[in-house]
C-alpha positions in Angstrom: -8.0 -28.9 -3.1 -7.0 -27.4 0.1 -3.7 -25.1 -1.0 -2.0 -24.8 -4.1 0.7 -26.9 -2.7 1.3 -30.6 -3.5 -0.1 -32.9 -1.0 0.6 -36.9 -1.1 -1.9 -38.6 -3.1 -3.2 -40.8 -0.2 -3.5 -38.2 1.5 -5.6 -36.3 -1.2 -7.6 -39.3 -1.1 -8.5 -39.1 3.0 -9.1 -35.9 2.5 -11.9 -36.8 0.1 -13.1 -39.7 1.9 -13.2 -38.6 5.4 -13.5 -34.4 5.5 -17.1 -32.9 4.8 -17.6 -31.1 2.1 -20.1 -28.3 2.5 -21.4 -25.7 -0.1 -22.9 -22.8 2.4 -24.6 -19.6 0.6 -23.4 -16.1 1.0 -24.3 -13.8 4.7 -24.6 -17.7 6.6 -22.6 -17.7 10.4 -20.5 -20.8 10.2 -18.9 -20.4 13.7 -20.3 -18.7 16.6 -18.4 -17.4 19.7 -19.2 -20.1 21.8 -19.1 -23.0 19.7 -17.5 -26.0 20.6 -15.2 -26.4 17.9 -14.8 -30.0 16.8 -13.3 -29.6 12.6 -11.4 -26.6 11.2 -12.9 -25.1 7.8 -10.7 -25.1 5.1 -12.4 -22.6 2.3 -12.8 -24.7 -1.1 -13.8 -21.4 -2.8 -15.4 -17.9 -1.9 -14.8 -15.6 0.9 -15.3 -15.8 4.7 -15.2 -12.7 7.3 -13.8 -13.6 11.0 -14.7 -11.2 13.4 -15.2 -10.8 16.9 -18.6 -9.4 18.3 -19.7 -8.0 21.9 -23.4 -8.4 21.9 -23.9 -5.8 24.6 -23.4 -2.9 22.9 -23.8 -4.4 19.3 -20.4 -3.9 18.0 -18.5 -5.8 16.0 -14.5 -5.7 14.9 -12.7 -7.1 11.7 -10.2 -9.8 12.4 -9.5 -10.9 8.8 -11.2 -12.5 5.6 -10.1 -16.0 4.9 -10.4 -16.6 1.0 -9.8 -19.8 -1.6 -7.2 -22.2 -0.2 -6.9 -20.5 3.5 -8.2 -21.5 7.1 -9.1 -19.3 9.9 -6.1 -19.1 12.6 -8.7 -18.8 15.7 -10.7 -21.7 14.6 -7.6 -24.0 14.7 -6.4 -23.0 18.0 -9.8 -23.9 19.2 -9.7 -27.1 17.3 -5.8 -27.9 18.9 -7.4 -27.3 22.3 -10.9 -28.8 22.2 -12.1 -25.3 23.1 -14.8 -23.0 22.4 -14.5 -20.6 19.4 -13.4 -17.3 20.6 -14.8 -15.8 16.8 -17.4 -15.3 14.5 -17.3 -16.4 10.9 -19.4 -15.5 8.4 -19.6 -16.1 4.5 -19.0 -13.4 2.1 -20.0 -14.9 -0.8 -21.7 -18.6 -1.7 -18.8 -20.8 -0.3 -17.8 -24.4 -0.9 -16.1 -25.4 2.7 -14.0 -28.2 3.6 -14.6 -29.3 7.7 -12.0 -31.7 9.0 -12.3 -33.2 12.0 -9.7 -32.3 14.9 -9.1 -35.9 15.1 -8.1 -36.1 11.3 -6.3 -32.6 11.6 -4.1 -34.2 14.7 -3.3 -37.8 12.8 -2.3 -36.1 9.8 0.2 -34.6 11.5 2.3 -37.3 12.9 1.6 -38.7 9.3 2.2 -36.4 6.7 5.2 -33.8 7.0 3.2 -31.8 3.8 0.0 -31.5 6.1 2.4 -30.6 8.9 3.9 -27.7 6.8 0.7 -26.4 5.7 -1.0 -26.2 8.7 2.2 -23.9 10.2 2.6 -21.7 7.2 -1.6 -21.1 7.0 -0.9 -20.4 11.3 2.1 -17.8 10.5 0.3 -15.8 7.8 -3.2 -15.4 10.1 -0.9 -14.6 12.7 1.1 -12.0 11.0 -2.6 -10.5 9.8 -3.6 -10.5 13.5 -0.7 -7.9 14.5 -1.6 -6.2 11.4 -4.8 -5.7 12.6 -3.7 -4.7 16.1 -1.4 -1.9 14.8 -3.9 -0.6 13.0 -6.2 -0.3 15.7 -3.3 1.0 18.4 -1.5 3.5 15.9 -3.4 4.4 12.4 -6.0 6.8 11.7 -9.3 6.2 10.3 -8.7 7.0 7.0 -4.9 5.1 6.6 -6.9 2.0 7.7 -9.7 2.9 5.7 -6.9 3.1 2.3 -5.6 -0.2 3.8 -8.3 -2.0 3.6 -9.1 -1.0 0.3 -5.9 -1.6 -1.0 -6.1 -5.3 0.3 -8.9 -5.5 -2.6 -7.2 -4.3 -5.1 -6.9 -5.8 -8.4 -3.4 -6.0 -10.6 -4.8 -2.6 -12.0 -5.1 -0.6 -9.3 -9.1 -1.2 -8.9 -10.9 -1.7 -6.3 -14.8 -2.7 -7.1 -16.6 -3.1 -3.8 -19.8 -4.6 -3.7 -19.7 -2.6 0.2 -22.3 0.0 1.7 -20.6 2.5 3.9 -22.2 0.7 6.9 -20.8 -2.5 5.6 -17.2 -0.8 5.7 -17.6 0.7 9.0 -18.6 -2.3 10.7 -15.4 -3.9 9.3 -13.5 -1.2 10.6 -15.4 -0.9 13.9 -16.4 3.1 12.9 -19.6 4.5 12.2 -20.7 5.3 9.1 -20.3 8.9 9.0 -16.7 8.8 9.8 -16.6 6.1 6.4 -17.7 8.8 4.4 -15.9 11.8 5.7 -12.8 9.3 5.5 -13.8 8.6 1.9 -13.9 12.1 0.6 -11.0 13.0 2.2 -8.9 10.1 0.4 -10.5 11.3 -2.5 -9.6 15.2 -2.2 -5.8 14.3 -1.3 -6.0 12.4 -4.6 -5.3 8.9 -3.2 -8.2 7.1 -4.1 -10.3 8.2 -7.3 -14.4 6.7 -7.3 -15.6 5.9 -10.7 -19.0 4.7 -9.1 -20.9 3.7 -6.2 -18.8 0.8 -6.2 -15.9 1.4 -7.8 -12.6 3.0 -6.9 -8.8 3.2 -8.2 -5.9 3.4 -5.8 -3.4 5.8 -7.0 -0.8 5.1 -4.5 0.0 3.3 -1.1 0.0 5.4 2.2 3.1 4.2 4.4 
């Protein structure tokens, strides 16, 4: 379902009777800047990038990825207000997506104290990845954000296998691609990151 936590059994049942369920293949927009935005996505399973874009100089910058369970923070505000998205969103990989409508979103509210509950903890944590996001841009160098956002993808071992180009990873950082590779090789010659192949790397330890 939505989140791993326990939701009322009516209201498991709405959920399935009234929210769309849509399965959406990998690299498709589902929200534009623009957009009116009349449901919030909740993602069923797979991976979606939010990111803000300016068209005029073709440029775009990471806001978060929203993953199995987890709704995107920009697209409820919208929802709350009626308003227009403010973000892009885009699949990472084939996704099964929940849309509920603002209407549903607002009734279960008043309703259901467990829908209440998830809806604030799911706003705190995109919140708290927002400043992240922020600090990194105000205060860290290319290559600590660059070892942050592959340690964000590592696995319980320590490995990191990204299915990522260099131009991938500097659009998500809002870099070139040049300055991803020099960043790359110099994780890799202070030892912090070792590459086993094009795609694969293991974290040896977390810059603070």
């Amino acid at each position: 379902m939505i989140d791993s936590i326990s939701l009322p059994t009516k209201l498991s049942n709405e959920i399935e009777s009234t929210a769309d369920f849509l399965e959406v293949p990998a690299n498709s927009k589902i929200i534009s800047i623009g957009q009116q935005m009349t449901f919030i996505p909740f993602v069923k399973k797979g991976c979606v990038r939010v990111f803000i874009e300016n068209n005029d100089i073709d440029k775009e910058q990471l806001l978060y990825y929203v993953n199995e369970g987890q709704t995107c923070l920009m697209s409820m505000i919208a929802s709350f207000g009626d308003k227009k998205s403010k973000v892009s969103a885009i699949t990472e990989t084939d996704c099964e997506i929940i849309a509920v409508s603002n209407a549903k979103v607002r009734e279960w509210q008043k309703v259901y104290t467990e829908w209440n509950d998830l809806i604030i903890d799911l706003f705190v944590m995109r919140y708290q990845e927002l400043l992240e996001t922020i600090d990194a841009l105000s205060f860290k160098k290319i290559d600590e954000r660059l070892y942050d956002y592959l340690y964000k993808l590592t696995t319980e071992e320590g490995m990191v296998d990204i299915k990522k180009t260099h131009l991938d990873i500097s659009r998500d950082l809002s870099t070139s691609r040049e300055v991803i590779t020099r960043a790359l090789k110099k994780l890799q010659l202070e030892g912090k990151i070792i590459r086993s192949s094009s795609t694969l790397f293991q974290i040896k330890h977390y810059v603070t």
